[in-house]
N, C-alpha and C positions, 0 to 999 in steps of 0.2 A: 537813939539807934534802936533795932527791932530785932527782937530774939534772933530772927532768923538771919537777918544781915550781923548779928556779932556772932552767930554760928559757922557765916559763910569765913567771914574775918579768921575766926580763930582756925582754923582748917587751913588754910592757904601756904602756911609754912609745911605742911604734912604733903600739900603736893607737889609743893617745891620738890623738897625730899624723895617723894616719891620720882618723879620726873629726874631729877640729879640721878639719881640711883641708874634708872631706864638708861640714861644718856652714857653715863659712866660702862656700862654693861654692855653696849650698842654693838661691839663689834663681834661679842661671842652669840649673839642668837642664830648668824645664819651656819655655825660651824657643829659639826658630827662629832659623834664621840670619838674619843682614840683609846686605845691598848685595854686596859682593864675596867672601860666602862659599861662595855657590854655583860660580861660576867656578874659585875658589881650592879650595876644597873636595869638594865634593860631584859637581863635571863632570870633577874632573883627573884624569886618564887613571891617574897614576902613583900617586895614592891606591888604587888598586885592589885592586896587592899590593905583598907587602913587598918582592919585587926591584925597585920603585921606588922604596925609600926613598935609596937612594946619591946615586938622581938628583935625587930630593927635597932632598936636603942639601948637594949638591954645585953648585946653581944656583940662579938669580935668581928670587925670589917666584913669578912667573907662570909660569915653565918646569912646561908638562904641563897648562896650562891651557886652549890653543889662542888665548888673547886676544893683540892684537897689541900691542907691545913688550915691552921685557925686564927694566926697573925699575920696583918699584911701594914707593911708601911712600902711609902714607895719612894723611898731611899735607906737602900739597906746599905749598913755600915761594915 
């Protein structure tokens, strides 16, 4: 067998996987956000580029969002 047909081999299970994933996911691509993904997502400052991802990972939900407080969980007890 030849480098590149046991390289195609080996790969094969990765797009299974990948492909499984796709299908598994299928029914949320054509849907919008709701309630708190706009703020969180789509208005925050630091999504914008990737030198805010640090600050992204490095603080509390809402940081970059401009909304007031600093924890969010979305079921509060």
């Amino acid at each position: 067998m030849s480098a590149s047909a046991q390289g195609r081999r080996e790969s094969i299970p990765y797009i299974v996987l990948a492909l499984a994933v796709f299908i598994a996911y299928a029914n949320v691509y054509g849907n919008g956000f709701l309630l708190d993904d706009w703020p969180l997502v789509v208005q925050n400052r630091l999504m914008l580029h990737w030198r805010g991802l640090p600050q992204l990972l490095g603080h509390l939900s809402l940081y970059g969002s401009d909304l007031p407080g600093g924890f969010y969980r979305t079921v509060q007890e």
